[in-house]
N, C-alpha and C positions, 0 to 999 in steps of 0.2 A: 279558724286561723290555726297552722302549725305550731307545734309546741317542740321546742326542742330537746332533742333526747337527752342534753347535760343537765337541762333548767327541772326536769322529771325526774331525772337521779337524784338532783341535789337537796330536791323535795321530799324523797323518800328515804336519805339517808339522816336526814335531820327529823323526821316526822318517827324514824325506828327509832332513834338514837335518844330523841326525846330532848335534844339542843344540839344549836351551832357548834360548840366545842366539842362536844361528845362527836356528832355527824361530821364534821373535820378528819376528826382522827381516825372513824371508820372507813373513810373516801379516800383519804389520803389528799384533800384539799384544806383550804382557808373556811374559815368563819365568816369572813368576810365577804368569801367570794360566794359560797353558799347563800348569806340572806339577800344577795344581790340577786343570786340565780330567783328565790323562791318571792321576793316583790316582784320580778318582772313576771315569774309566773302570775301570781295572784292579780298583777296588771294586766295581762292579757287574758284569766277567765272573768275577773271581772268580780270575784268571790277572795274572803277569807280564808286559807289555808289553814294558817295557823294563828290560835292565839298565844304570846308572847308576853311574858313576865321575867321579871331580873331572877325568878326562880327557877321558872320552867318553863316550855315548850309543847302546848300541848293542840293537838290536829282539833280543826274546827270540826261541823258533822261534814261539812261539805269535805272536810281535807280528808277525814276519817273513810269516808263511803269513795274518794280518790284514791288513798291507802290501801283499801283493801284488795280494787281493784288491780293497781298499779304496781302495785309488787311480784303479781304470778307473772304479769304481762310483761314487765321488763326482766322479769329472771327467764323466760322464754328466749327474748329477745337475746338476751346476752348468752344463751344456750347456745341459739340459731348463729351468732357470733364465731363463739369457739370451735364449732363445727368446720364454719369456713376457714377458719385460719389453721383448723388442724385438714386440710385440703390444702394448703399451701405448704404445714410443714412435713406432711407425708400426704402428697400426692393422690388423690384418689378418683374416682369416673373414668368415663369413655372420652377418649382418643382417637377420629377419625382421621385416614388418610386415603387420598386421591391420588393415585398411581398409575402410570404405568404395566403392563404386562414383563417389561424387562426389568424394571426393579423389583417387580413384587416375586420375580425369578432370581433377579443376580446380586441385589444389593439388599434385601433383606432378611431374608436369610441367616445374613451370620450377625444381622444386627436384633432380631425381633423377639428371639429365645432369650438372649441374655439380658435385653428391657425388661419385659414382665417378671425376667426372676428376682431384678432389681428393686420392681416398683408391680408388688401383688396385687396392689386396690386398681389397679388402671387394668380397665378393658382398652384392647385394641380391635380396632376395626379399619379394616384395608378393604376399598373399594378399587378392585383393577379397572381402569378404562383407558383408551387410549384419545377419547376425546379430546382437543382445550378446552377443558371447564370451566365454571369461574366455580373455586373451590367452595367460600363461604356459601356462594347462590346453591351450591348443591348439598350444606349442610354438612362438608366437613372443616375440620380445624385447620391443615394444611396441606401442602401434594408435593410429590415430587416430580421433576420434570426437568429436562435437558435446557442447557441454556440460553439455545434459540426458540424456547418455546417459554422464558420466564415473564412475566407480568411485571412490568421495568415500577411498580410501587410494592412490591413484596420487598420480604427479607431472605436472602438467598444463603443457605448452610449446606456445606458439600457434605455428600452423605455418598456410603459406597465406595468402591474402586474408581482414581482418580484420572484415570487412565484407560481408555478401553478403544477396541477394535472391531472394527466390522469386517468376518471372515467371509471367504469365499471357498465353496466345496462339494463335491459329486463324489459318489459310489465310485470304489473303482471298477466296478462293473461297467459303467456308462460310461468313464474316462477310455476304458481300454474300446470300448464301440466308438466313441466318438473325437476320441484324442485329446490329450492335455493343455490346453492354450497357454502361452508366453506371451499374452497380452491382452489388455481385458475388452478389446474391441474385437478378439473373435470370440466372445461370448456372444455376439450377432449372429455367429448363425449354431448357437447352441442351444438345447431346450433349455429354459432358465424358468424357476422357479421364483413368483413375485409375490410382493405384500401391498397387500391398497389399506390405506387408513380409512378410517370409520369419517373421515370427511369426505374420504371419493377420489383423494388423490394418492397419486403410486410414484412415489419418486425414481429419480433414476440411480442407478448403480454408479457411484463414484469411488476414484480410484487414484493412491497417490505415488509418485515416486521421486525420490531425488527431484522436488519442486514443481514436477508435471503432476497435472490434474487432469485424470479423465474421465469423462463421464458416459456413462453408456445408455439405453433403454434395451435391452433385451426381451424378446419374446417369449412365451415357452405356454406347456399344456395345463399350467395350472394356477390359480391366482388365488391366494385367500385372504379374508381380512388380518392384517397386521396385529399381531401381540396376541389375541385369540386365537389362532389357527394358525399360530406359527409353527406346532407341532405337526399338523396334519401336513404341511411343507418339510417338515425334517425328515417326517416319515416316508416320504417321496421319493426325499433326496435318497433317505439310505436303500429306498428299492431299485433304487434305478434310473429313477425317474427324469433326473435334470438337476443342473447345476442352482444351489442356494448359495441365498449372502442371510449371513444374521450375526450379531454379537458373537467375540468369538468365543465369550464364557459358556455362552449358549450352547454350543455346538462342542467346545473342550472334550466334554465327555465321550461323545462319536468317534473326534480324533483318536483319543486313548483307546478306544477299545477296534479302531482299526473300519468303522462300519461308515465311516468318511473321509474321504483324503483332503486335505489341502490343496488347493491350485492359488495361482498369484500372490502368494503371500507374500514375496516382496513391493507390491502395489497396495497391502491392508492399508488402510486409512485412519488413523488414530485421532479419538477425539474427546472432549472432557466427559469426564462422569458425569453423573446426577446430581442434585440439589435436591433438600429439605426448605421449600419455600413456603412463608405465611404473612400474613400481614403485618406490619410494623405496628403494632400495639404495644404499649408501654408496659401493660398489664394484663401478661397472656394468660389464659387457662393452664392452672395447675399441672395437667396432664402434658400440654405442648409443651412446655416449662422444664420441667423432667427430662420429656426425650429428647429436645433438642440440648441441653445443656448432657445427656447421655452420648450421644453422637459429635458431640464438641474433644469429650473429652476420650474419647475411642480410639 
């Protein structure tokens, strides 16, 4: 039969203590409540604990050979205790997340340096994929993920720029061969550079303007897996190669240093940033706990 952990205290604070009054004062409980704890013990082994005199208090052989034991066993316990609660009040373990190739490029970054410097005892660990996981089945704490791709029973925390676009852009090497389109349906007969998701689908190039929506499917000589190989697409673009669409944080840099031009920007498409999403648990791991209350207050 179980024994309860207060009815074991109460037994060992009065068996040190050598009486109820005494074992009171050292627990910070009643007299009362203590010899109540320590009959329903001795009801439930079914033995003598203590023998009892209006003098004194003193442990049977059975409570004595209970005693001895019981005392390293519960100072353990109450070790193992403080450990955990000192993980709640400083933070400490591994922290996994399920990401993306585009946050683990544009939106971490400027948030991931300044967590650990916050919080030392947390390991972080970032798994990029572009899959839909289901996060806990794959063994991490949370993921981040755009909000058509959220799990309608998570808890959803905007993390990142809230704000972003998807740019369109060629060399001007290959503008000046091929000409600068004013609309994003002569991307049809342009070499266009594509991304297929690791599910096998390649969506199409949409494009927005003063409330026009359009959408495209473009051909071109090169097709890599999305978020993985998105470079080896950048690096295309900047030879030569064919017109790219990607984030336009992504490609920003290109811009500034001139090794990509911009085409239809007045047709970029804007759309919400990312999310910090995890399960709605009441009582999250220390480490989630931390960085999402870090990224709240960011």
């Amino acid at each position: 039969m179980p024994h309860s952990i207060s009815d074991l205290n109460a037994f060992l604070a009065v068996a040190r203590a050598k009486g109820f009054r005494d074992g009171a004062r050292a627990s910070g409980g009643s007299a009362s409540g203590l010899s109540e704890a320590v009959r329903r013990l001795e009801a439930q082994l079914g033995l003598r604990l203590l023998n009892r005199s209006t003098r004194s208090v003193v442990p049977t052989e059975a409570g004595q050979r209970l005693l001895e034991r019981l005392g390293p066993a519960l100072d353990e316990v109450e070790a193992a205790l403080d450990a955990v609660h000192g993980l709640r009040d400083r933070p400490a373990g591994t922290l996994r997340l399920n990401v993306p190739v585009s946050a683990a490029r544009l939106a971490l970054p400027a948030i991931v340096p300044r967590f650990l410097a916050a919080y030392p005892d947390i390991r972080l660990e970032v798994i990029a994929d572009e899959s839909f996981v289901d996060v806990l089945a794959a063994g991490c704490d949370a993921g981040i993920r755009y909000v058509e791709r959220l799990e309608q029973d998570m808890i959803a925390v905007p993390i990142g720029p809230r704000v972003q676009r998807f740019a369109t852009a060629a060399a001007a090497s290959y503008l000046d061969r091929h000409g600068r389109p004013s609309h994003p349906r002569e991307l049809l007969s342009h070499a266009c550079l594509r991304g297929r998701f690791a599910s096998g689908a390649m969506t199409e190039w949409e494009f927005e303007r003063a409330g026009e929506v359009v959408r495209v499917d473009p051909s071109g000589p090169l097709i890599v897996q999305a978020g993985a190989a998105s470079d080896l697409a950048v690096d295309a673009a900047i030879a030569g190669t064919g017109v790219i669409q990607l984030f336009e944080d992504w490609l920003r840099p290109h811009f500034d240093s001139g090794a990509l031009e911009p085409i239809l920007e007045p047709w970029w498409q804007s759309f919400s940033g990312p999310f910090l999403y995890y399960p709605g648990r009441r009582l999250l791991p220390a480490p989630l706990r931390a960085f999402v209350d870090f990224i709240k207050s960011a």
